[in-house]
C-alpha positions as CSV (number, residue, x, y, z in Angstrom):
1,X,-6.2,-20.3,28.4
2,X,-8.9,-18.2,30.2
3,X,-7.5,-14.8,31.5
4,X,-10.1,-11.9,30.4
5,X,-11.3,-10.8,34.2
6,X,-11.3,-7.6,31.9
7,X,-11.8,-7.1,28.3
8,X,-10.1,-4.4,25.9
9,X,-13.0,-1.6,25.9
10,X,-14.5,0.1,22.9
11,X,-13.6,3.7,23.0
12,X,-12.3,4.9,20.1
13,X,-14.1,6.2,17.2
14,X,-12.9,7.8,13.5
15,X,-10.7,10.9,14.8
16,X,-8.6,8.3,16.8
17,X,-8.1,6.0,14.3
18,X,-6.8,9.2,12.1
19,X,-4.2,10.0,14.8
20,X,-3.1,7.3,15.3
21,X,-2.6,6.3,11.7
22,X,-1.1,9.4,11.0
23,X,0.7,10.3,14.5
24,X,2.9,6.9,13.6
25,X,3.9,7.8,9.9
26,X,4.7,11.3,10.8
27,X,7.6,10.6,12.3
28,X,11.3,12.5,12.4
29,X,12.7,10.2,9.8
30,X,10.2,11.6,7.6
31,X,11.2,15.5,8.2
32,X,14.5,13.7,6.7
33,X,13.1,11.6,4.2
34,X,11.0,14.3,2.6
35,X,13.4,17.2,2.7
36,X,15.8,14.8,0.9
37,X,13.2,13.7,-1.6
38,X,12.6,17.3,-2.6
39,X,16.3,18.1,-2.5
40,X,17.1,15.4,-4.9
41,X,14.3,15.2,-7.4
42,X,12.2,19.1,-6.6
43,X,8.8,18.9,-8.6
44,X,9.2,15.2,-9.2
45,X,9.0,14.3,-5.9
46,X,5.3,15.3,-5.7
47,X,5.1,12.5,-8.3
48,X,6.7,10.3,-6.2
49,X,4.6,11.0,-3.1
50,X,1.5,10.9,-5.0
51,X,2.5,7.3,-6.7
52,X,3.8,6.4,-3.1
53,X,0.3,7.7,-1.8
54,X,-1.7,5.4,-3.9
55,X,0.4,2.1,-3.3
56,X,-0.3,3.2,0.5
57,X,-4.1,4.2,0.3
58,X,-4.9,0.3,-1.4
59,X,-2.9,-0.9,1.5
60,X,-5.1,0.5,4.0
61,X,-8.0,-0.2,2.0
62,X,-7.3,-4.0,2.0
63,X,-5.9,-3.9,6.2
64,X,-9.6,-1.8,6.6
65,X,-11.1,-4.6,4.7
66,X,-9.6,-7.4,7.5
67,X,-9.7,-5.2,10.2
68,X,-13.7,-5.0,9.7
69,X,-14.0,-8.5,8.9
70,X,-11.6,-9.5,11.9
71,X,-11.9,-6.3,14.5
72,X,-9.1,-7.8,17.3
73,X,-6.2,-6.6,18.8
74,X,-3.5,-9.1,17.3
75,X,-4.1,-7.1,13.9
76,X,-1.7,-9.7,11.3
77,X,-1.5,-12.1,14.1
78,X,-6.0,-12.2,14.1
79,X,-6.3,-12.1,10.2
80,X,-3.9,-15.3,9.7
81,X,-5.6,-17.1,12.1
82,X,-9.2,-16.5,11.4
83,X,-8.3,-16.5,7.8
84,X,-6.8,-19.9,7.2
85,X,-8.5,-21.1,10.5
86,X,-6.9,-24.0,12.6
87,X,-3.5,-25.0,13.9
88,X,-1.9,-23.5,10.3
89,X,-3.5,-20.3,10.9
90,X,-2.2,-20.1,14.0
91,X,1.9,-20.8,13.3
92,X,1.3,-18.6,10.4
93,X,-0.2,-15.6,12.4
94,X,2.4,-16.2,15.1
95,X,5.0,-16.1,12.9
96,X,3.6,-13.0,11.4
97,X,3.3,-11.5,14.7
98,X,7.0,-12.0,15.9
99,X,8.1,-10.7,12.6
100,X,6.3,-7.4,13.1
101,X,7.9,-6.7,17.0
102,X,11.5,-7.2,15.3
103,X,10.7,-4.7,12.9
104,X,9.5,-2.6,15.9
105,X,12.2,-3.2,17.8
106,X,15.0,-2.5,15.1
107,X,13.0,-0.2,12.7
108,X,11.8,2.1,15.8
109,X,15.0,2.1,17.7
110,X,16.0,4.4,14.5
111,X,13.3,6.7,14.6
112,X,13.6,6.9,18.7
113,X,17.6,7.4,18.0
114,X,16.9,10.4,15.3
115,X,13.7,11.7,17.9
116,X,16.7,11.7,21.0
117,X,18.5,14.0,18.6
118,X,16.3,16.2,18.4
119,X,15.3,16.5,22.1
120,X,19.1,16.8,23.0
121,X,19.1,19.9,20.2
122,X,15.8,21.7,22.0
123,X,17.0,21.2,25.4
124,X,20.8,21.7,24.9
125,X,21.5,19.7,28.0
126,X,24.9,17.8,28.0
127,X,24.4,14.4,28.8
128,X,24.6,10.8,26.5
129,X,22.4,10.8,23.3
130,X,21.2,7.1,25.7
131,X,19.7,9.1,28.1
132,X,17.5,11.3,25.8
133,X,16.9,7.7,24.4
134,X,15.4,6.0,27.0
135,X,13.7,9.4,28.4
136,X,11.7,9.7,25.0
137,X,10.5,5.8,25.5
138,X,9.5,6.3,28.7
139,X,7.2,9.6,28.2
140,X,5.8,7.4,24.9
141,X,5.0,4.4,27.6
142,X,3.7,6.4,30.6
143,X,0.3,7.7,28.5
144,X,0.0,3.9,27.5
145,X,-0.4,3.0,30.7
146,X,-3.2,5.1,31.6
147,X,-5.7,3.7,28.7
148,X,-6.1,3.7,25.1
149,X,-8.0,7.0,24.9
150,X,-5.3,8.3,27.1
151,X,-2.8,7.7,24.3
152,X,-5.0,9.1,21.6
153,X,-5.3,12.6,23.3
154,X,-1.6,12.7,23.6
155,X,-0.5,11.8,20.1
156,X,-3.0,14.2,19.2
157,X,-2.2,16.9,20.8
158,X,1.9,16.1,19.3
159,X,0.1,15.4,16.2
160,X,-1.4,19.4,16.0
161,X,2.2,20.5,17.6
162,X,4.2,18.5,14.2
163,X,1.7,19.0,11.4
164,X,0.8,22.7,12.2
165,X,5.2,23.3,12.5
166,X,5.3,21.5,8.9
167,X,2.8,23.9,7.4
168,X,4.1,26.6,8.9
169,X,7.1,26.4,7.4
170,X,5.3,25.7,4.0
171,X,3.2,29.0,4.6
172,X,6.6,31.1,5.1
173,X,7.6,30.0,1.6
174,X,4.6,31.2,0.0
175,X,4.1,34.2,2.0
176,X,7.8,35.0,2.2
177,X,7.8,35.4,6.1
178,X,11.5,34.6,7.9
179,X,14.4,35.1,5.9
180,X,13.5,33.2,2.4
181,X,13.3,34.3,-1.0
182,X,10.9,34.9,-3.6
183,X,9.0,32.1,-3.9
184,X,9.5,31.1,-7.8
185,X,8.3,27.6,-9.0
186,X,11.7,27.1,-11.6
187,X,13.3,26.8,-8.1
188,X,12.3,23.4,-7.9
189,X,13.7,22.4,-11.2
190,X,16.8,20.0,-10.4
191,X,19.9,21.9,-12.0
192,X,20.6,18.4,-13.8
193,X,16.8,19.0,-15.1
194,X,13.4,17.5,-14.8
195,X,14.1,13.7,-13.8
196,X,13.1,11.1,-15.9
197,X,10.5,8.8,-14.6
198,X,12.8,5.6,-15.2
199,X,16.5,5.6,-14.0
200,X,18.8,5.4,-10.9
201,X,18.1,9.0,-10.7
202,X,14.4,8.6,-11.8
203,X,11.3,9.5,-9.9
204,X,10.2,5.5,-9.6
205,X,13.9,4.7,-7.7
206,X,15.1,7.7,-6.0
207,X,11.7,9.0,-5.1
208,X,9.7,5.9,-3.9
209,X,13.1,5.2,-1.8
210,X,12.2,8.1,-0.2
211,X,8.2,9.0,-0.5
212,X,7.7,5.7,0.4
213,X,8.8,6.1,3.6
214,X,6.2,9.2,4.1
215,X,3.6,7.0,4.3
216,X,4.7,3.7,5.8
217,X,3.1,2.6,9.1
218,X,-0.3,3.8,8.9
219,X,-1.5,0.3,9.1
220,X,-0.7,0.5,12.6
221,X,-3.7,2.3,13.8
222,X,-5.7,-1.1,12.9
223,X,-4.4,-2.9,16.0
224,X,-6.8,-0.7,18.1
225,X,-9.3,-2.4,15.8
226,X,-10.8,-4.1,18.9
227,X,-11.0,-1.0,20.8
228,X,-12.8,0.9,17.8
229,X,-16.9,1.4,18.6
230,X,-17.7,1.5,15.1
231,X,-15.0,-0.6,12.9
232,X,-17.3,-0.6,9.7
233,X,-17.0,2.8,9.7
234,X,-14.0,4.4,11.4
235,X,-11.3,2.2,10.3
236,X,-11.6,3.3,6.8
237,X,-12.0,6.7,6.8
238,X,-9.6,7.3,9.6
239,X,-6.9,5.8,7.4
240,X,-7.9,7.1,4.1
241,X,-8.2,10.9,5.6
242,X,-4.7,10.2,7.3
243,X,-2.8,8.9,3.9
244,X,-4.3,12.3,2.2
245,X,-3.7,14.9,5.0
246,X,0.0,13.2,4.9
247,X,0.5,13.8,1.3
248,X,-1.2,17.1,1.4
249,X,1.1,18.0,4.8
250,X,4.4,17.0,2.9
251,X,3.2,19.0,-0.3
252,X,2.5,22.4,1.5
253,X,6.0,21.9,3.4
254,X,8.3,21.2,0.7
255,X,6.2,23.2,-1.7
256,X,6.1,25.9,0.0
257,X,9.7,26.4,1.5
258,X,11.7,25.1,-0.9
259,X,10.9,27.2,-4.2
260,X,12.3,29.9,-2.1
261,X,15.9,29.3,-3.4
262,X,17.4,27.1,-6.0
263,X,17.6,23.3,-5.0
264,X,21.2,23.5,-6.0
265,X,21.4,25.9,-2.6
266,X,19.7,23.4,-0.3
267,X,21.6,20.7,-1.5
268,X,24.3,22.8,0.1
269,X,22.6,23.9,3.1
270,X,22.0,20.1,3.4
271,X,25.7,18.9,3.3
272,X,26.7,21.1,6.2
273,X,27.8,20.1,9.7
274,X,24.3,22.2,11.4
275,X,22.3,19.7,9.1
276,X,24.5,16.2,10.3
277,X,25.8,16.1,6.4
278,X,22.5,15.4,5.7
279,X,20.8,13.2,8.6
280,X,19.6,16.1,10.3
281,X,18.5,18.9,7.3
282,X,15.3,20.0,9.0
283,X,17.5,21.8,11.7
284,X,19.5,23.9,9.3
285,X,16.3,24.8,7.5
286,X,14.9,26.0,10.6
287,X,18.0,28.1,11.3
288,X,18.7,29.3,7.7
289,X,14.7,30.5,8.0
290,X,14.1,32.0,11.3
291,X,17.6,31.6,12.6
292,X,17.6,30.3,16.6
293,X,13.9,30.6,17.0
294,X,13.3,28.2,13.8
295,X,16.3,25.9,14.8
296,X,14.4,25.2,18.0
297,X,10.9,24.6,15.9
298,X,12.6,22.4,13.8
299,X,13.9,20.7,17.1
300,X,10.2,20.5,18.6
301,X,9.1,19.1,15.5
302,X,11.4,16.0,15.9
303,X,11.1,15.1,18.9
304,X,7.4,15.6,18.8
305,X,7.2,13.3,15.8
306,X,9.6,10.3,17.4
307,X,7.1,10.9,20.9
308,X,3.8,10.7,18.9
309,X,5.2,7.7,16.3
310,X,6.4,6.2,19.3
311,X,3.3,6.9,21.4
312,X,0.9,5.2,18.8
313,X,3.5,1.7,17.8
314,X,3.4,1.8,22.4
315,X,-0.9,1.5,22.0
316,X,-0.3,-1.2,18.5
317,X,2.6,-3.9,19.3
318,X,1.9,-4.5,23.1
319,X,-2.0,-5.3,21.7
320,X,-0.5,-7.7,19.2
321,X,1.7,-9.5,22.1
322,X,-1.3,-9.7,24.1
323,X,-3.3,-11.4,21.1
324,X,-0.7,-14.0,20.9
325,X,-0.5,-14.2,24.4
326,X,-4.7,-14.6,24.9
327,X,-4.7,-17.5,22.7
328,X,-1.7,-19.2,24.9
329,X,1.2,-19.1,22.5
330,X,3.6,-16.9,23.8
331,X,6.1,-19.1,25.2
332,X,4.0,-21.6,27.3
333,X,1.3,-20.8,29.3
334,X,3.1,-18.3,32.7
335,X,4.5,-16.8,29.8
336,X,1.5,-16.1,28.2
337,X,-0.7,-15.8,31.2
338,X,1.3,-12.9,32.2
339,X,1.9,-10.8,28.8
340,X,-2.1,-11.4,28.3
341,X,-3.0,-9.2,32.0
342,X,-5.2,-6.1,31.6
343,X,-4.8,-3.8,34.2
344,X,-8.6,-3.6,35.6
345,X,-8.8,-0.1,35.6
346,X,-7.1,1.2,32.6
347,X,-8.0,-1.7,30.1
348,X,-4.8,-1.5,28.9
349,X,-2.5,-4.7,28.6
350,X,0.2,-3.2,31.4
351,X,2.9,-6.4,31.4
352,X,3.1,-6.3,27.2
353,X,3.4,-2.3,27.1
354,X,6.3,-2.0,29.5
355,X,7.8,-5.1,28.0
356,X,7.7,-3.6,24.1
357,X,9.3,-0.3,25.3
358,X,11.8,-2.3,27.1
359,X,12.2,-3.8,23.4
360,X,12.4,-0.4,21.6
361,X,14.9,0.9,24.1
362,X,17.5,-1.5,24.2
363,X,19.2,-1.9,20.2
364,X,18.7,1.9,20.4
365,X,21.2,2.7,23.4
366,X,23.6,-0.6,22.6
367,X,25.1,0.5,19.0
368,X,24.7,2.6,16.0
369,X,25.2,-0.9,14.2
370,X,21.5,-1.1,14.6
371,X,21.0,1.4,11.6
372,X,21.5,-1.2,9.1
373,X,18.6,-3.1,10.7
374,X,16.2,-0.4,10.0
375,X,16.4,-0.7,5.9
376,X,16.4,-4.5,6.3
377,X,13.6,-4.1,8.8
378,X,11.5,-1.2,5.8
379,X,12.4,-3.9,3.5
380,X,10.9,-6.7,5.4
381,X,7.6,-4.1,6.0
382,X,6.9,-3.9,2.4
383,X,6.9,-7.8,2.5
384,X,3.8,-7.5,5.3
385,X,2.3,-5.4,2.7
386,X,2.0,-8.6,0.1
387,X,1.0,-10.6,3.1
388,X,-1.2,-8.0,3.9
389,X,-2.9,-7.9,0.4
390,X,-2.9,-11.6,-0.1
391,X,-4.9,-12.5,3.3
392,X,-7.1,-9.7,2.1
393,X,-7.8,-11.7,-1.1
394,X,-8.1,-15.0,1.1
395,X,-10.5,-13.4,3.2
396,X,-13.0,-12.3,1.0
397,X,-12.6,-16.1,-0.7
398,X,-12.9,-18.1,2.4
399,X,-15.0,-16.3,4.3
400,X,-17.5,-14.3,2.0
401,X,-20.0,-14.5,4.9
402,X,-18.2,-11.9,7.3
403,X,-18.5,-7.8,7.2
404,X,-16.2,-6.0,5.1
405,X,-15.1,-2.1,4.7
406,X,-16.0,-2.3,1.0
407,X,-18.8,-3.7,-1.7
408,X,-18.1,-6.1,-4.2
409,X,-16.5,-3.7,-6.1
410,X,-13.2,-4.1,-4.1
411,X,-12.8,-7.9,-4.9
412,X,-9.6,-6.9,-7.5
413,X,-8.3,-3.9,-5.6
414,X,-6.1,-6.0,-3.2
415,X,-4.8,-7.6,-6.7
416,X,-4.1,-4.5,-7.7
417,X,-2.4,-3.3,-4.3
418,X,-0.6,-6.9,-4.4
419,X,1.4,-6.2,-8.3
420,X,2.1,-2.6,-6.9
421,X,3.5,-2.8,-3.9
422,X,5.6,-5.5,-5.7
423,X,6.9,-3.3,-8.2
424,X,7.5,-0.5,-5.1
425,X,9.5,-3.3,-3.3
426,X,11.6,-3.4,-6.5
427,X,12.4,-0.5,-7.3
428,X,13.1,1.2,-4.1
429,X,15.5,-1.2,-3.2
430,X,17.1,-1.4,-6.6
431,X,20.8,-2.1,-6.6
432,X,20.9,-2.8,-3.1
433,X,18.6,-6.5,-3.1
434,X,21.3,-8.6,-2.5
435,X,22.3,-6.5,0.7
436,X,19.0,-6.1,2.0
437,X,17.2,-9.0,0.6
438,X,19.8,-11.0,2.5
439,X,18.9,-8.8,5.7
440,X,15.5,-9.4,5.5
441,X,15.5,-13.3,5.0
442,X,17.3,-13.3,8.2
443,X,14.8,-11.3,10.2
444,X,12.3,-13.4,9.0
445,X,14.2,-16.4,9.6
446,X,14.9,-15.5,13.1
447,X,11.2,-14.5,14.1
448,X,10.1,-18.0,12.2
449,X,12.8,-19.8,14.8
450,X,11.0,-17.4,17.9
451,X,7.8,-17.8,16.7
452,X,8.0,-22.0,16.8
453,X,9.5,-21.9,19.9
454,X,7.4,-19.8,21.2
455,X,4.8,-22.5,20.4
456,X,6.5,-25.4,21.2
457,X,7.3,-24.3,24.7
458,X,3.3,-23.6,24.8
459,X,2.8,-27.0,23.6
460,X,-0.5,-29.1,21.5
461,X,-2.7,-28.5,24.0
462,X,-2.4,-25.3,24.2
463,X,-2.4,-25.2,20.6
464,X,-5.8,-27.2,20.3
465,X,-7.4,-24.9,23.1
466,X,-6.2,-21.7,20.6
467,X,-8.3,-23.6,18.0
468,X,-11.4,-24.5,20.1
469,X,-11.8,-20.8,21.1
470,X,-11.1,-19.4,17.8
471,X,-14.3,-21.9,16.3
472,X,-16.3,-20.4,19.7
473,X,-15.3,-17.0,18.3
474,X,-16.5,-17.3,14.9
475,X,-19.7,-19.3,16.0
476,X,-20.8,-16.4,18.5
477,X,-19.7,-13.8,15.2
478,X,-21.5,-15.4,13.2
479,X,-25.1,-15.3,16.0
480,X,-24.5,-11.6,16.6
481,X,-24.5,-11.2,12.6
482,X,-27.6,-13.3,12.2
483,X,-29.4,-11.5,15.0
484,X,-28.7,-8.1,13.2
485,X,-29.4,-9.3,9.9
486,X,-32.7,-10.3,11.7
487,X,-33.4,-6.7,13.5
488,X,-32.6,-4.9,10.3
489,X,-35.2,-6.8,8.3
490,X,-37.8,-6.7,11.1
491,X,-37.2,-3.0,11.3
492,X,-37.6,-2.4,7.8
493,X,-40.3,-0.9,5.9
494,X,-41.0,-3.3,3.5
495,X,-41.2,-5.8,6.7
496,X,-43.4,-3.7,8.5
497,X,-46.0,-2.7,5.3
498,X,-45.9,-6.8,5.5
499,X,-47.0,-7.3,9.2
């Protein structure tokens, strides 16, 4: 299927890859998730978010590592199929690919539901929490629309708006600004005591439940990987710098604040009606701290988080449908055709963005039944971690001949991400396998049944056209390679001494 009038345009370098990596995890959920951590566990949740850090950090190491290899806009989708090459490459990618939108569209509808409560507490205007809804998807969409770089300045500028609130609150603990107490580090000593590392009260379950979640997502910023000027280069440190300034961001905040009174005291604070009996603590924080003015901080913060979250997965998942859609297997070839359209000014696949938020908004207005969704949907996300890990290891097997982010050296750190994230997957969802274990074989099972249907209406000729332009892909790779190898060795001074 030929359809590229336009092409997606190299714009981005480092500092947009770090937004957008970081503008995604940062989320509202995570004002939530954190607090709670700290609440539940104090100092030993800095364990956890450290451990969490790590599993996350070899994650993006290994997504850098097929990112550079594989620099295209279908992110999982691109790696499966130039990975395994051929018509398996391609079901497997697809399926891949479907699986990710139905965790964005049931995972996100979460975060875009917790965002639209925070909005409605800022602007205290009484209408349906579905309004506030849809309004936050469509102010997410509308930068989209404009162009990539468009959407990178935005989440930015919501990125400096929800990082610097976060550290300011931090800072008021340490210095003792707004109504706080002494800051005093046996604060943050559990009443029950130090927790233990093992247990179902232990740092590796209760805390990578919840640190886990502080990180999750920045893989994202890789599906702009065809959009990057310098992949080699920008890809990895953008995500590396954005997993540190995360943990370093969540450290400060509940560092800071929180030594300011016993945990036993927050844990109250936390159960009350102002913080949603938990679902909402930022918001009592913010009003226990600097009473109406911090409420309404806290309130900014939120929604800022869900807009900029929502802002970057509105750039990622409509770049993965137009992937699928270039190579002709989204649902036969109109189908395709019309999901795979860049708009010829803005570079930006217009059909596929509007068609994603119209995915995000919809199981967020229908029902809070959705909520369950969003576990199954985290659990299923760890799962595209050990895909993630595994293609890395494929890649580097299969196709030794391509770039990559890292030397040699890194041939046994996907192993190494692979048997952690494992163990992550474990333990974070201890107890609770059977519920959302079951969950997630059923999301996967019903993006499997999308994804070869998808196909089928698309049909083996399409298919064997998918394959012919993927060989024409790697052929003209591999000539742009060679010709650089060339320059760099003509250009270099042992070459030159020589002639």
């Amino acid at each position: 299927m030929e359809n590229q009038e336009v092409k997606l345009v190299k714009t981005l370098g480092t500092w947009d890859v770090f937004v957008a990596g970081v503008a995604l995890v940062v989320a509202a959920s995570t004002l939530v998730t954190d607090f709670q951590g700290f609440f539940s566990l104090g100092w030993g949740f800095v364990i956890a978010l450290a451990l969490a850090g790590v599993v996350n950090l070899v994650l993006g190491m290994s997504v850098a590592d097929l990112a550079v290899s594989h620099p295209r806009a279908g992110a999982l989708y691109d790696y499966a199929k130039t990975v395994f090459n051929g018509a398996p490459g391609i079901v497997f990618g697809t399926i891949l690919g479907i699986t990710f939108i139905c965790i964005f569209a049931f995972g996100y509808a979460g975060e875009l539901t917790a965002g639209a409560y925070g909005a409605q507490a800022l602007l205290e205007i009484d209408m349906p929490i579905e309004y506030y809804v849809i309004m936050l998807a469509v102010i997410a969409m509308i930068p989209n629309l404009f162009g990539i770089k468009e959407a990178a300045w935005f989440s930015a500028i919501l990125l400096c708006f929800m990082l610097g609130i976060r550290v300011f609150f931090g800072l008021s603990g340490y210095f003792g600004w707004g109504n706080v107490g002494e800051w005093d580090a046996v604060n943050m000593v559990p009443p029950e005591g130090m927790p233990s590392l093992f247990g179902s009260t232990g740092i590796l379950v209760a805390g990578l439940a919840y640190a886990f979640w502080s990180f999750v997502g920045v893989e994202y910023a890789c599906a702009l990987a065809e959009e990057v000027k310098d992949p080699k280069r920008s890809i990895p440190f953008g995500l590396m710098a954005g997993i540190i300034a995360i943990f370093i961001v969540a450290v400060i905040m509940g560092g800071g604040l929180l030594p300011t009174s016993p945990l036993a005291d927050w844990r109250l604070l936390a159960e009350t009606e102002l913080a949603c009996g938990g679902d909402c603590p930022q918001l009592a924080i913010g009003m226990q701290v600097y009473g109406d003015f911090g409420y309404q901080l806290m309130a900014l913060s939120s929604a800022a988080a869900t807009l900029g979250t929502i802002t970057v997965a509105l750039a990622a998942v409509p770049r993965l449908i137009f992937a699928i859609s270039r190579d002709g297997m989204f649902f036969g070839n109109h189908t395709s055709k019309f999901f795979a359209k860049l708009h010829p000014k803005s570079h930006t696949p217009i059909n596929a963005t509007v068609f994603a938020t119209i995915l995000l908004i919809v199981p967020g207005i229908i029902d809070a039944d959705v909520i369950p969704l969003v576990f199954a949907a985290a659990y299923v996300w760890i799962l595209i971690y050990v895909a993630y890990h595994c293609m890395c290891i494929a890649n580097r097997k299969l196709h030794p001949e391509t770039n990559h982010a890292f030397g040699a050296w890194f041939t046994w750190v996907p192993y190494f991400g692979l048997v952690t994230t494992v163990i992550t997957l474990y333990y974070a969802f201890l107890g609770t396998h059977s519920d959302y274990g079951v969950k997630a074989i059923m999301m996967i099972g019903f993006a499997t049944v999308v994804a070869v249907v998808g196909i089928s209406f698309s049909g083996r000729k399409a298919l064997q056209e998918a394959e012919r332009k993927e060989l024409e892909t790697e052929a003209l790779e591999a000539v742009v390679k060679a010709k650089a190898e060339i320059s760099k060795r003509a250009n270099s001074p042992t070459e030159t001494a020589i002639q």
